[in-house]
C-alpha positions as CSV (number, residue, x, y, z in Angstrom):
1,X,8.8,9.9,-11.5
2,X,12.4,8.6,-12.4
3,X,13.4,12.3,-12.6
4,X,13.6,12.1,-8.4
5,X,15.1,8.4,-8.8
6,X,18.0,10.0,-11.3
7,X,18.7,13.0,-8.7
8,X,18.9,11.6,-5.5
9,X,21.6,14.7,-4.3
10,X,18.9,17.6,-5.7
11,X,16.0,15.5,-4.0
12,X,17.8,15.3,-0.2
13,X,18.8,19.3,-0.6
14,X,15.0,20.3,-1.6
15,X,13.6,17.5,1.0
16,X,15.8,19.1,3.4
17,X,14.7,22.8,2.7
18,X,11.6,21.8,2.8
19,X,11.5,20.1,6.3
20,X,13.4,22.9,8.2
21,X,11.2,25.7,6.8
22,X,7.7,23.7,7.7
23,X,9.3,23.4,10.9
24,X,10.2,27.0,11.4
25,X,6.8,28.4,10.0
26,X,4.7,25.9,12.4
27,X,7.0,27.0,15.4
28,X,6.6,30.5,14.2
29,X,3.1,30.4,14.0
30,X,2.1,28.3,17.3
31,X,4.0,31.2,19.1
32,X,0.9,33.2,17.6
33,X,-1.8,31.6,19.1
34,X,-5.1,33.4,19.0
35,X,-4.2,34.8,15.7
36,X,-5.1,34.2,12.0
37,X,-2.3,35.0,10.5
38,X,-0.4,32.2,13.2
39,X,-3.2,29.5,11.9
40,X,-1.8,30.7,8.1
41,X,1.6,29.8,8.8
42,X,1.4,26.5,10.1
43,X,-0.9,25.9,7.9
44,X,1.6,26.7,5.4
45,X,4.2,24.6,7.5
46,X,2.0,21.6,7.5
47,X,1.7,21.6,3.3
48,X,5.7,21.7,3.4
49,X,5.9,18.8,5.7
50,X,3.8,16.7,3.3
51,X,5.7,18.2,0.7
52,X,8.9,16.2,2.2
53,X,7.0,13.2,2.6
54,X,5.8,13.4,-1.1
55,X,9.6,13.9,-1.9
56,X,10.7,11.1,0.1
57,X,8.6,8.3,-1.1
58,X,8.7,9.8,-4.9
59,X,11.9,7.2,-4.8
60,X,10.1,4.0,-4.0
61,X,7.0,4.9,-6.6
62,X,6.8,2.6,-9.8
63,X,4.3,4.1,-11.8
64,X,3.5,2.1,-15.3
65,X,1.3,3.3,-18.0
66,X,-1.3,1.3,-19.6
């Protein structure tokens, strides 16, 4: 985990993408209701929302091995 605490610039930028495209495919695919492929998407944007979060707190994690 110190590789996100060592590139704070690359982890904003992909925390970034990553938040604006989970947001576009769940706005894209609530404007499908009534349609699988609509659930697929913001399914889709929901995993790249908790990808941000997972990106966002992999700064404050202090992971030591036994």
């Amino acid at each position: 985990m110190n590789f996100w605490k060592e590139h704070s610039q690359l982890r904003i930028i992909l925390m970034l993408i990553t938040f604006v495209l989970g947001m576009i495919l769940i706005v894209r695919g609530w404007m499908m209701t009534g349609q699988m492929a609509g659930l697929g998407l913001m399914l889709v944007g929901v995993a790249l929302i908790l990808a941000t979060l997972y990106l966002y707190n992999a700064r404050f994690t202090d992971r030591k091995k036994h």
